[in-house]
Steps between C-alpha positions, in 0.01 A plus 500: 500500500639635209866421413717749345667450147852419568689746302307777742574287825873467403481873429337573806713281730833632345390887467622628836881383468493559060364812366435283127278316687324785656472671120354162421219494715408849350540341193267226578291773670442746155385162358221489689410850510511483158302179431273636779494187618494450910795441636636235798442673825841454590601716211234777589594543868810496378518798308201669710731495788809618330258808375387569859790541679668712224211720529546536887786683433573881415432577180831567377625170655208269385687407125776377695305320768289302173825400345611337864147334550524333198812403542659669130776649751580478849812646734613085549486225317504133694593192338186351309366289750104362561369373833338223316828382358691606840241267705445228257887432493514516848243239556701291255820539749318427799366158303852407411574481894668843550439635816311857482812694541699305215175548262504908588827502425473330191219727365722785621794354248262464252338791499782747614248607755528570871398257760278768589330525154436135505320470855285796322398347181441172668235676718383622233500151310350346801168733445513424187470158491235571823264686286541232212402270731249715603318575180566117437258360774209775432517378185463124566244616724293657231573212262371256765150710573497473137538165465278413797200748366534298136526140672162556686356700184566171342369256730167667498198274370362630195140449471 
């Protein structure tokens, strides 16, 4: 798995709730068009599906609809806030001995998001950290067939 440079995550992350992060993933986006160089999938599907539903639209809607999708302006603007963050302070809470409700509330504060908005973006955390898992094990699968293939490759007798 290939991880994505951290100026383009932060942008990426950030670009829903701050329209200077959303120019900067463009940004970071002409750079690769430019260099013609491939670029992280996340960044591709990220743009191909911001193009896509824009072009669902009526035509004399669609330059409006692009500008939404990728996220340059939108009709609200939330306070910046990432379910990554959201969960992984949560999990802190709950590991200082809050009960659940005290550590919802406390990402609520901290956040100045709903109760509502937290459940949400821990669900969302919670698959998150699933699919890490996830893509974890397959790969320490692999690495073990791998290791096991060499070990016998090695104990062969040469003759």
């Amino acid at each position: 798995m290939k991880f994505l440079p951290p100026n383009l995550e932060a942008a990426m992350d950030l670009a829903e709730s701050d329209a200077n992060q959303a120019a900067e993933v463009l940004r970071i986006a002409a750079k690769y068009l430019r260099s013609r160089e491939r670029m992280p999938d996340a960044l591709a599907y990220y743009l191909a599906d911001a193009f896509e539903r824009a072009m669902k639209r009526a035509s004399v809607a669609r330059g409006a609809e692009l500008l939404i999708n990728l996220h340059l302006v939108v009709t609200h603007r939330r306070t910046v806030a990432n379910f990554e963050y959201v969960g992984f302070d949560f999990e802190r809470f709950l590991q200082s001995k809050m009960s659940k409700g005290e550590a919802i509330l406390r990402t609520c504060e901290k956040y100045s998001i709903s109760e509502s908005t937290v459940k949400r973006m821990l669900k969302k955390y919670q698959a998150f950290k699933d699919s890490e898992a996830e893509s974890d094990s397959l790969l320490f699968e692999a690495l073990q067939k791998d290791y096991a293939v060499q070990s016998v490759a090695s104990k062969k007798p040469k003759k």
